[in-house]
MDAnalysis code that builds the backbone (N, CA, C; Angstrom):
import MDAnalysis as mda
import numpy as np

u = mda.Universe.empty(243, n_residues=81, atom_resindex=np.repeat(np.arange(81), 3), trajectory=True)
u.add_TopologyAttr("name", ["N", "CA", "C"] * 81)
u.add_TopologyAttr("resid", np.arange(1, 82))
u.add_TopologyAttr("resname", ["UNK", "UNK", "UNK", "UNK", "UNK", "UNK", "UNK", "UNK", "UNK", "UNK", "UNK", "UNK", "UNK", "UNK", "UNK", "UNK", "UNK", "UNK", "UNK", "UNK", "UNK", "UNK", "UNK", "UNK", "UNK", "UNK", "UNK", "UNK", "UNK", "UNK", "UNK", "UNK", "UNK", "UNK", "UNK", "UNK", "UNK", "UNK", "UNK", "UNK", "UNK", "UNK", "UNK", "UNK", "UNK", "UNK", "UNK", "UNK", "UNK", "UNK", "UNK", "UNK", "UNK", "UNK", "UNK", "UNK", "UNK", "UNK", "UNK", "UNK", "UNK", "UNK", "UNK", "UNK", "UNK", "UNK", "UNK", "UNK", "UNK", "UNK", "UNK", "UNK", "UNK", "UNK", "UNK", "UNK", "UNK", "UNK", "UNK", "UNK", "UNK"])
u.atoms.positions = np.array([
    [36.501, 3.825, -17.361],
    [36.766, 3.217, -16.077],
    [36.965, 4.282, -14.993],
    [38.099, 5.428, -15.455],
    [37.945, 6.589, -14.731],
    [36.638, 7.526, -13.779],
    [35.585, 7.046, -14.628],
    [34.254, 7.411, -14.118],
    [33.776, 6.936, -13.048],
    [34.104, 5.574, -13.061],
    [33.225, 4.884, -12.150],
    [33.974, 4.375, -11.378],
    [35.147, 4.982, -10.787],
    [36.215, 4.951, -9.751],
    [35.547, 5.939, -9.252],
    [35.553, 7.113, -9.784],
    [35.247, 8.835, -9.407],
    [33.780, 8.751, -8.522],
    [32.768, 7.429, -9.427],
    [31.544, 8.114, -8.313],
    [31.949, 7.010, -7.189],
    [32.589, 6.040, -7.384],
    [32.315, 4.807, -5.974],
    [33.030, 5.546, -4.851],
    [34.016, 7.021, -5.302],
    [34.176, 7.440, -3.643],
    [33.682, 8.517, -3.493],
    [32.630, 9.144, -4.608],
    [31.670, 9.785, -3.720],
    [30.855, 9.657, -2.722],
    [30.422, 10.304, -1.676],
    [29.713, 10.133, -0.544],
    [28.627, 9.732, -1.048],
    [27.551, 9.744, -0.689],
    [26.023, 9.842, -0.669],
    [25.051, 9.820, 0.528],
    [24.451, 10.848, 0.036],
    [23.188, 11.168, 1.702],
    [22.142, 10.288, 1.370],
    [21.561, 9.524, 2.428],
    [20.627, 8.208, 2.142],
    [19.665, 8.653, 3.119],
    [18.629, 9.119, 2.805],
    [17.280, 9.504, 3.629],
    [16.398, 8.463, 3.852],
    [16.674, 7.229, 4.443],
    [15.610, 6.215, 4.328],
    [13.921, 6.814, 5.200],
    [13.471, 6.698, 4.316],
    [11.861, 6.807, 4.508],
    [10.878, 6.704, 5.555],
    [11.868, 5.383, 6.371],
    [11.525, 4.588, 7.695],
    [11.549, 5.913, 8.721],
    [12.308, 6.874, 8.883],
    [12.603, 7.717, 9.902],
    [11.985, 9.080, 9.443],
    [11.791, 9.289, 7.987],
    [11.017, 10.244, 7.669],
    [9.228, 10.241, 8.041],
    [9.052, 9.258, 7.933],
    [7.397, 9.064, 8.388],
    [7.202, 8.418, 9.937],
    [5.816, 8.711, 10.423],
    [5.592, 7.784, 11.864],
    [4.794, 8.698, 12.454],
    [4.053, 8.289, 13.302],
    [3.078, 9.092, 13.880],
    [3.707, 10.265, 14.917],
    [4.598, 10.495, 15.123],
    [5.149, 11.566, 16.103],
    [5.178, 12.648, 14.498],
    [5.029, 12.404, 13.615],
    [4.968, 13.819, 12.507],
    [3.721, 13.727, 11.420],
    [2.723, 12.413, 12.212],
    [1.823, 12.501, 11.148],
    [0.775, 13.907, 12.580],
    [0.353, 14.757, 11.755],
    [-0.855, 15.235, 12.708],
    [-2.265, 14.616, 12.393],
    [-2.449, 13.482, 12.989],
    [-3.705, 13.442, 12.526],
    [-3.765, 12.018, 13.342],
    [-4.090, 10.588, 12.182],
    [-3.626, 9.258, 12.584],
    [-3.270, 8.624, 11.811],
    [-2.848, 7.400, 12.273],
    [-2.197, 6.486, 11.095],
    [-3.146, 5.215, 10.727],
    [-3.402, 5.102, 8.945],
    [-4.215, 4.038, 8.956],
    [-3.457, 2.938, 8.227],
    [-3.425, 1.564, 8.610],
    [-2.788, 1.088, 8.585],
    [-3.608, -0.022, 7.643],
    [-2.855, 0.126, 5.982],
    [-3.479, -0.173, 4.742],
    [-4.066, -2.342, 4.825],
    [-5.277, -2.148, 4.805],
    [-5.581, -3.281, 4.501],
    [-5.870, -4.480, 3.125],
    [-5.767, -5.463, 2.928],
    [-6.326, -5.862, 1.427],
    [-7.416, -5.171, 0.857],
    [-7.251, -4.935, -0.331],
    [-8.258, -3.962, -1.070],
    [-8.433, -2.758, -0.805],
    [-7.770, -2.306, 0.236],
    [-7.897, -0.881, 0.303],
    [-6.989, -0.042, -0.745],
    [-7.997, 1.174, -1.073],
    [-7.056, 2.205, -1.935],
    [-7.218, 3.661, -1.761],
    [-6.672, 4.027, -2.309],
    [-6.103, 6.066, -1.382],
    [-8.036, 6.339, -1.676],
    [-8.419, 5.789, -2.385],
    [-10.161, 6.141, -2.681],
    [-10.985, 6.503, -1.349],
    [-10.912, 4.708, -1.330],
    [-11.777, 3.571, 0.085],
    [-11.594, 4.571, 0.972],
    [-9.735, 4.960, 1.053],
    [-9.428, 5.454, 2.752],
    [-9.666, 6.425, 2.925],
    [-9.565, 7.363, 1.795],
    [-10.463, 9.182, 1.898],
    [-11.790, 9.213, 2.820],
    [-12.282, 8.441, 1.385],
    [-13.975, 8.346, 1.715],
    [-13.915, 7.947, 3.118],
    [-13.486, 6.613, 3.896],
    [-13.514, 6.139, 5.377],
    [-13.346, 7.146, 6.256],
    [-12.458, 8.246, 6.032],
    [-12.111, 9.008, 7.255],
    [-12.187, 10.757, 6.409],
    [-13.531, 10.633, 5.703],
    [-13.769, 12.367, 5.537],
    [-12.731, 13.304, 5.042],
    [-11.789, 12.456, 4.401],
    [-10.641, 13.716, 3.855],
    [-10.986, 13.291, 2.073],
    [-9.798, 14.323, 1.715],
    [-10.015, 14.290, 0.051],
    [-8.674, 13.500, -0.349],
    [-8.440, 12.981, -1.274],
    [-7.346, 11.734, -1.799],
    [-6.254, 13.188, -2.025],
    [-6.461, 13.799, -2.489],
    [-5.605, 15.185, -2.896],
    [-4.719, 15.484, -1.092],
    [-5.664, 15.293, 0.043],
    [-5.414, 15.701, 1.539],
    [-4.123, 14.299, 1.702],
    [-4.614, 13.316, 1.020],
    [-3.864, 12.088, 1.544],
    [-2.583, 11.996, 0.703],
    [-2.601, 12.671, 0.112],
    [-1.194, 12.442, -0.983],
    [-0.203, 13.431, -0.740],
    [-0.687, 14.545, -0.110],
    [-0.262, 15.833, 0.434],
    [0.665, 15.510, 1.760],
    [0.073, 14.825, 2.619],
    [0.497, 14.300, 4.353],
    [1.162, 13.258, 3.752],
    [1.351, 12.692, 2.551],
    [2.027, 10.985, 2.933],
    [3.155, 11.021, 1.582],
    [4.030, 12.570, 1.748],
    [5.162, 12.515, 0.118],
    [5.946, 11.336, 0.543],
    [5.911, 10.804, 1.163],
    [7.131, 9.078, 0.655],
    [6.530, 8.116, 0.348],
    [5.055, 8.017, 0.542],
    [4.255, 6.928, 0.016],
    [4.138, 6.411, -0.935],
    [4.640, 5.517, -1.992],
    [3.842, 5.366, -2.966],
    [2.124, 5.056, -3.072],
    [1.399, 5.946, -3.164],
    [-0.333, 5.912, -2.939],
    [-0.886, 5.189, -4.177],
    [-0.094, 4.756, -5.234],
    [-0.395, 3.995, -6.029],
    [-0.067, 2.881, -6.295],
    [0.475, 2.403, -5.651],
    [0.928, 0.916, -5.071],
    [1.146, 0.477, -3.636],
    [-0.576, 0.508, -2.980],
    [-0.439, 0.656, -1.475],
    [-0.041, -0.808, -1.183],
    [0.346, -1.204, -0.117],
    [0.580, -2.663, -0.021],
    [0.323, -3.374, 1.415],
    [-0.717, -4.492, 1.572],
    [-1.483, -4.235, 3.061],
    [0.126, -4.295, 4.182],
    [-0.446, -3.327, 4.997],
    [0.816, -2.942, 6.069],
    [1.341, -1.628, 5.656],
    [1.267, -1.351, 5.067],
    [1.510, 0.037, 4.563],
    [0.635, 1.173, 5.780],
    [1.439, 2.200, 5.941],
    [1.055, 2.999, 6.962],
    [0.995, 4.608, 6.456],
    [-0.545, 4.801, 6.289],
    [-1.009, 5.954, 5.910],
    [-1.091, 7.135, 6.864],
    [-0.701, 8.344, 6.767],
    [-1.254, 9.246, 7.960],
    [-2.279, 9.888, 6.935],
    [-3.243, 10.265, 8.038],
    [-4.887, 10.819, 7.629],
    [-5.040, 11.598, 8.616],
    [-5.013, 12.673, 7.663],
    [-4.782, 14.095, 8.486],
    [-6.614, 14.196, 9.383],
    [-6.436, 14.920, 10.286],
    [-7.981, 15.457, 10.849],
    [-9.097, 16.148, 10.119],
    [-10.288, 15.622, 9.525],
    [-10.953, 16.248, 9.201],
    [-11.802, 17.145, 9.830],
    [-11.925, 18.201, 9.167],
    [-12.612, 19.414, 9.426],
    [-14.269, 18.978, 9.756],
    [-14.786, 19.234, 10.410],
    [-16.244, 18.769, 10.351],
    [-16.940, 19.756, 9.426],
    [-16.371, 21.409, 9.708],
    [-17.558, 21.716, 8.885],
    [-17.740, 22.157, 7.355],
    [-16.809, 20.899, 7.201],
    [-16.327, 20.780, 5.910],
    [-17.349, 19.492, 4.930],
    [-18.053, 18.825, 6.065],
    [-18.569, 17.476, 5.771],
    [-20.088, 17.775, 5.328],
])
């Protein structure tokens, strides 16, 4: 019982996600996940690599996108294409 007195008055730092992401820190744009879309579809759509999209979006889960979900997609390089 002693234990679980001890953590309920520990503090805790709560980073909600909501304020970690948004287009003022995506550099690029934001795509804003539709039905059937997947980190695949949205690479291929906007010239980046799924590796580029998983990189720009660490709070995302990219494997359980869900439509409304808000991707940033960094700028592709042209002379990369």
């Amino acid at each position: 019982m002693e234990f679980y007195q001890s953590q309920e008055n520990q503090q805790r730092e709560v980073m909600p996600v909501e304020e970690n992401r948004g287009s003022d820190q995506c550099h690029g744009m934001i795509h804003v996940v539709k039905k059937g879309d997947t980190l695949y579809k949205i690479a291929r759509m906007h010239h980046v690599s799924v590796s580029e999209l998983m990189y720009v979006n660490p709070y995302v889960n990219v494997y359980q996108l869900q439509p409304g979900d808000e991707i940033c997609v960094p700028v592709s390089n042209p002379q990369n294409l």
